[in-house]
C-alpha positions, 0 to 999 in steps of 0.5 A: 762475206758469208758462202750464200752471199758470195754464191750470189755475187759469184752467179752476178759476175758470170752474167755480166762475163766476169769471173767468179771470185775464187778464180782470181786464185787461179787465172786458168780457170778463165783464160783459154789454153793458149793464155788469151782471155774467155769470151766476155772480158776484153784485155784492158788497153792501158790508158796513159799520159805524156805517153807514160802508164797513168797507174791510179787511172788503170787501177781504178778501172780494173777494180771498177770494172771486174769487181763487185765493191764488197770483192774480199782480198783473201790472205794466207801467210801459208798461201804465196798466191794470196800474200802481196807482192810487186807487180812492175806495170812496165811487165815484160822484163825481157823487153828492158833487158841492156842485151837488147839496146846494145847494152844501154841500161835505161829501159831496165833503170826505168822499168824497175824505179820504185815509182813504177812498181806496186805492191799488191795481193798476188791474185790481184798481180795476176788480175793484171797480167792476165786482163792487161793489154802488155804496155808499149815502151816509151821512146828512148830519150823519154825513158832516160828523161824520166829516169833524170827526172827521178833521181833529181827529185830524189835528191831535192827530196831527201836533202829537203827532209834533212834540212827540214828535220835538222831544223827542227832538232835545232829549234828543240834544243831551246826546250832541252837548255830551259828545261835542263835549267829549270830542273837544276841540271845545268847552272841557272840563267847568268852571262854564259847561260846568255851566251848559250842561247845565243849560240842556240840562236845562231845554230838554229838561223843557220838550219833554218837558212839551208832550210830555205835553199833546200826549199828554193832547190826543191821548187825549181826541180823539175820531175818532183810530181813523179814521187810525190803528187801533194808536194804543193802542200809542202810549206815554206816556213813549217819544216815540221810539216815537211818532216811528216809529210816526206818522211816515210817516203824519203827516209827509204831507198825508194818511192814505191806506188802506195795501193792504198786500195786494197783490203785484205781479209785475213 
């Protein structure tokens, strides 16, 4: 975005109440001393459902509200205000801590569980802090419901990924047997070769079957929406799709919210 331009949004914002673009570097410049916004940009009450943080919906109107579409998210390895970072949207830590709940360690399990974290630019991270009304915490018995309901669909989702890529792999030997037969690597078609196949035959119905009680398992696993909003897509008879749709998320420790929204100039 070329200085003029910028100069044009800038001089934008500040009569509509909103902070010029470089002061996202700064919160300072726009919060009073004693940390509470200036006049013209009211906190954001965090919007919810089932009395949970409904993220994307906060995001969106965070993004809609205080910033202009060409906003560009300045970024410098140099410069840790501009390089992302995680920001819990459950944020006062202190709050969670088991000191506080006579030891009970559900608040702090709930508000560090990856589907509650995201990464984003650090001044975006102190957009939030500072914009952000600081959100209520769930009831007890909800909280520990939820944290129950990640773990469980943790687990569907990991053992459905497995079973999905052992399936293929076992599907694949056929291609790896004919084709070593064709290169001559092995012996060529006879009674043992029959017996290979059939054995591969076995070994894939077998995958194939735990294949179809992870999926069964994975069906009636109550929280899966928590980590993974297209698990309707997921198809019985295709472990190719579920390899490629669950792998990234389930091949790691955690299924960190994905801001997909954000773009970053270098």
């Amino acid at each position: 975005m070329l200085l003029a331009e910028r100069a044009d949004h800038d001089e934008d914002q500040h009569a509509q109440g909103m902070p010029p673009f470089e002061a996202w570097k700064d919160p300072g410049a726009w919060l009073t001393l004693d940390g509470r916004v200036k006049p013209g940009i009211d906190k954001f009450q965090v919007p919810t459902v089932d009395g949970f943080i409904d993220i994307d919906a906060l995001m969106q109107r965070v993004l809609v509200e205080l910033f202009h579409p060409e906003y560009q998210w300045l970024f410098d390895k140099n410069d840790v205000r501009t390089r992302p970072d995680n920001h819990h949207f459950y944020y006062d830590e202190e709050m969670y801590r088991p000191e506080h709940h006579n030891g009970n360690k559900i608040p702090y399990q709930f508000r560090n569980l990856p589907v509650l974290v995201g990464r984003m630019p650090r001044l975006f991270h102190n957009v939030l802090h500072a914009v952000v009304e600081r959100p209520e915490m769930p009831e007890m018995d909800a909280m520990e419901e939820y944290v129950d309901a990640y773990l469980v669909a943790h687990a569907a989702f990991k053992r459905l990924f497995l079973t999905a890529k052992q399936t293929v792999s076992a599907s694949q030997m056929f291609a790896v047997r004919r084709s070593a037969v064709e290169q001559k690597v092995v012996i060529p078609r006879t009674e043992d070769d029959a017996d290979v196949e059939r054995y591969l035959m076995e070994f894939f119905r077998k995958h194939f079957s735990s294949y179809s009680d992870a999926i069964d398992a994975f069906n009636e696993t109550k929280g899966k929406e928590i980590v993974y909003q297209e698990y309707q897509n997921v198809k019985v008879t295709r472990p190719r799709v579920v390899v490629q749709k669950l792998g990234h998320v389930v091949s790691r420790k955690s299924f960190q919210v994905n801001l997909g929204m954000f773009d970053i100039a270098a």
